[in-house]
N, C-alpha and C positions, 0 to 999 in steps of 0.2 A: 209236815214235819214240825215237833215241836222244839220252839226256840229255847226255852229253857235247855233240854236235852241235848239240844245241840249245842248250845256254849260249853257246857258237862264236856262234851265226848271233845270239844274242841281241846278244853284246859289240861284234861285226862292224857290224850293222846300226847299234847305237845309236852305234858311233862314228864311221860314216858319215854318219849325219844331223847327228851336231853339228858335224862341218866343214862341210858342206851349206848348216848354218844361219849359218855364219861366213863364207861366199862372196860376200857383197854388201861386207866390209869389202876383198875383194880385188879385188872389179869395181869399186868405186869411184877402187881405188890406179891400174888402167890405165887410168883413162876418158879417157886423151891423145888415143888412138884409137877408133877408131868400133867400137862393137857387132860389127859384120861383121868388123872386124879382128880382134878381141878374139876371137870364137866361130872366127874361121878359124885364127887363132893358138892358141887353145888345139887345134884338135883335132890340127894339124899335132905341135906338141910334146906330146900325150898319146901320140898316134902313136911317135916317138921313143924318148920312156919306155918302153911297153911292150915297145918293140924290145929297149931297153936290157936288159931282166927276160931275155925270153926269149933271145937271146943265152946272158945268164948262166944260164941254167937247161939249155940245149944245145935247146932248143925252136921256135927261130924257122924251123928249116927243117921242121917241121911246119904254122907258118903258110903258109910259100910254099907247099906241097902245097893245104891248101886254099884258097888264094887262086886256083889254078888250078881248082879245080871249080864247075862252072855251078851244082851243088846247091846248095850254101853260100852262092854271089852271090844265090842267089834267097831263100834261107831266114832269111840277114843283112841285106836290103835293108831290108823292113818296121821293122824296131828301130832301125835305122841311119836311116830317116826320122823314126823318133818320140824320139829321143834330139837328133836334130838341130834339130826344131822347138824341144822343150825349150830345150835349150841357147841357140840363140839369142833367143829370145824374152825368157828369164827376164834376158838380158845389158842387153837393150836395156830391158828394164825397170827392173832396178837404175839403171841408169843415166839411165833421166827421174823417175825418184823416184815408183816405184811398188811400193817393197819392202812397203809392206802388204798391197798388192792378192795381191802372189807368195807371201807368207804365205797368204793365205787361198787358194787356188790349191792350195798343200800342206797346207792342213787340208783340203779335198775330198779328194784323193789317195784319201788311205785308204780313203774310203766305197768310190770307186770300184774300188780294188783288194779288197777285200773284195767286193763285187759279184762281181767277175770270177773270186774265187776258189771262190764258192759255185757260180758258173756253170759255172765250166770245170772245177776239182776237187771240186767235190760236198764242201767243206770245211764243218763243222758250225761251230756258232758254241754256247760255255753259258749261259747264264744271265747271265751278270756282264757277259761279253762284248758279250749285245744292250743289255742297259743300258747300257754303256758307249757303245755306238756309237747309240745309240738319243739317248745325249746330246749325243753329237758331232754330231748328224746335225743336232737343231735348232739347235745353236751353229755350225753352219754355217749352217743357213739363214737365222740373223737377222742373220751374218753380212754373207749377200746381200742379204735386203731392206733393211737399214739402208743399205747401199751406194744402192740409192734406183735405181739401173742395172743393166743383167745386166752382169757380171764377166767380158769377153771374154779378157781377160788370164788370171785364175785357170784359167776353165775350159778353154780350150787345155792350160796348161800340167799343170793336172791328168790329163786327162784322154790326154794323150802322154807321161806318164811314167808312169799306170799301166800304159798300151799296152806300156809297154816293158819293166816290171816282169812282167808275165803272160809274154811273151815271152822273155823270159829265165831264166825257170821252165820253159818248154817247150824250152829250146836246151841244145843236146845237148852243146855245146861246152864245153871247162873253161872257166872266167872270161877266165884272162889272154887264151888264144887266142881270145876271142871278140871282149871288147875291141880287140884288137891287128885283128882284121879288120873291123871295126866302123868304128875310126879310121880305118884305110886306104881304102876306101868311102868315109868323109865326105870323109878327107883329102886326096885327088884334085883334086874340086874347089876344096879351101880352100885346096892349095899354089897350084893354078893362079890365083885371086884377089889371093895374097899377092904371088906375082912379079909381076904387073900393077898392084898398089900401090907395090910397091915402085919399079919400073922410073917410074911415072909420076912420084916425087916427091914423091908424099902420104901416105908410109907413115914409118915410123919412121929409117930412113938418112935423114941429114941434117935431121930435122924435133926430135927430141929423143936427150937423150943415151944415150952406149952403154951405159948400167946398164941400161936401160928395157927393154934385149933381154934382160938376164937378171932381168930380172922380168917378164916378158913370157913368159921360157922354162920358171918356174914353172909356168906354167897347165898344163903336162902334168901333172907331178906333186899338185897339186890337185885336177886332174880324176880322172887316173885310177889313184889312190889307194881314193878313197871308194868309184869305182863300181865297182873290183873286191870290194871290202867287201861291196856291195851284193849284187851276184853272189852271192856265196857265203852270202849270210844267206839271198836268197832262196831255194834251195838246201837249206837245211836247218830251214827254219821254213813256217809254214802263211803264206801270203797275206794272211789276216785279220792274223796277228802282226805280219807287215813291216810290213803296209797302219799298225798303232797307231802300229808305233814312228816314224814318218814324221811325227807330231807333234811328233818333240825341233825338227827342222831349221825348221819355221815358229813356233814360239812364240820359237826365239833368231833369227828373221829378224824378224817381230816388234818384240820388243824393241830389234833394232837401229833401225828402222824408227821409233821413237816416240822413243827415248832419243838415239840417235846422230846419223840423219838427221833428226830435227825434223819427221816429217811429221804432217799434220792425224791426229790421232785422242782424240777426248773418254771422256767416262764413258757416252756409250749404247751407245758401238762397245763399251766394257771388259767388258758385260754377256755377249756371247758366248761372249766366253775365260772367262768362269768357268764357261760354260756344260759348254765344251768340257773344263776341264781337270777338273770334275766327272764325266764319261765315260772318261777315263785314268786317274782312280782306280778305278772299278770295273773297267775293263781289265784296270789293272795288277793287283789283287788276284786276278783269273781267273790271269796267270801265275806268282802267286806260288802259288796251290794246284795250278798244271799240274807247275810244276817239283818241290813237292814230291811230289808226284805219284808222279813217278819216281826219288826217290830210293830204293834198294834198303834196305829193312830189314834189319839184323845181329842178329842172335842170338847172344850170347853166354855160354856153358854153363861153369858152375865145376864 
């Protein structure tokens, strides 16, 4: 494994998740609009964005090449389903005030992606690393039980965004080009829904003011920002890695979730997050003896 590469996928990853975890202060700014708006608006203007990149990169008629091949439509659809449950789901969530539950949703994540990594890349796990996840695993499950209900919410969303994490390891595709046909696929549909909003009178012309569109036009660059981030960590990091670091983005949803939006959560529910961030220490110290790991010893001769 190259060290360089890896510090890359480490900084990428982690800076993804903490916009990740600051997404619900943004879903709440456009909640003028319905969920569906919101998820069709974003994808159209991520869409856009990526356009915008690859333009500047002399790369977009690389996407039109493979937006013409059936291989690609078939190979993209799958991610482009589980990116898309995600995304809505988690919008419509934020939005009736269930950022706890979506926190807890992205502390399963991990286990799951680490499952899938063991499964599908025969990815080893050391020492530090099972205890770490070993910790995470019951601070998830008390997690659940203390919920008192099985967690329909969480576990969708966990469970279709490691679908898409695993996938996106397997795609052969660079990021941006992938994203960019990814969007287009969603975005079909979602322009088709927006003009029909719009044209009906229930969309944003005429219902609120014109700033709203360019906070609304944000959501490209929000969106697909991070998840090109994401891309590229996964890319250069083991499954298990990405699967830990995927912990920043629910403990600061979380907190938003207790502190910000004022939802129910006492001192029995607090007992699992220590549980849990008791397992990110020993994680964390697995990477800190990987990294040093590879740093090249110098010898130097007087």
């Amino acid at each position: 494994m190259d060290k360089k590469n890896y510090i890359q996928g480490l900084l990428m990853g982690a800076l993804a998740f903490v916009i990740w975890g600051l997404l619900p202060l943004y879903w709440k700014l456009v909640k003028a609009i319905t969920p569906y708006e919101i998820f069709s608006q974003r994808v159209v203007w991520s869409f856009v964005f990526v356009t915008v990149l690859m333009l500047v990169k002399g790369d977009f008629s690389k996407l039109v090449h493979i937006i013409k091949s059936p291989v690609q439509w078939r190979r993209i659809a799958l991610p482009a389903i589980f990116i898309s449950i995600n995304w809505l789901l988690y919008i419509w969530a934020v939005n009736n005030n269930y950022v706890i539950e979506t926190s807890l949703g992205y502390y399963m994540n991990p286990l799951i992606l680490t499952l899938f990594g063991a499964i599908f890349f025969k990815e080893k796990l050391d020492k530090y690393k099972k205890i770490g996840l070993t910790f995470a695993g019951v601070g998830v499950l008390l997690k659940t039980i203390l919920y008192g209900r099985i967690p329909i919410i969480a576990l969708v969303l966990a469970f279709c965004f490691a679908a898409y994490g695993l996938l996106k390891k397997k795609s052969a595709l660079p990021s941006l080009m992938g994203l960019g046909f990814e969007t287009f696929v969603i975005g079909i549909p979602s322009l088709i829904y927006l003009i029909n909003v719009e044209t009906s009178g229930v969309g944003i012309s005429g219902n609120l003011s014109g700033w709203f569109w360019l906070l609304i036009a944000t959501s490209g660059i929000v969106t697909a920002t991070p998840l090109l981030m994401y891309a590229e960590s996964t890319k250069r990091l083991p499954l298990n890695v990405v699967g830990f670091l995927q912990y920043i983005a629910p403990t600061i949803a979380l907190f938003l979730g207790i502190y910000v939006f004022d939802e129910p959560f006492g001192v029995v529910e607090f007992i699992p997050f220590i549980i849990i961030w008791i397992g990110l220490v020993f994680f964390s110290y697995s990477q800190v003896r990987l990294v040093k790991a590879k740093t090249p010893s110098v010898k130097v001769e007087i």
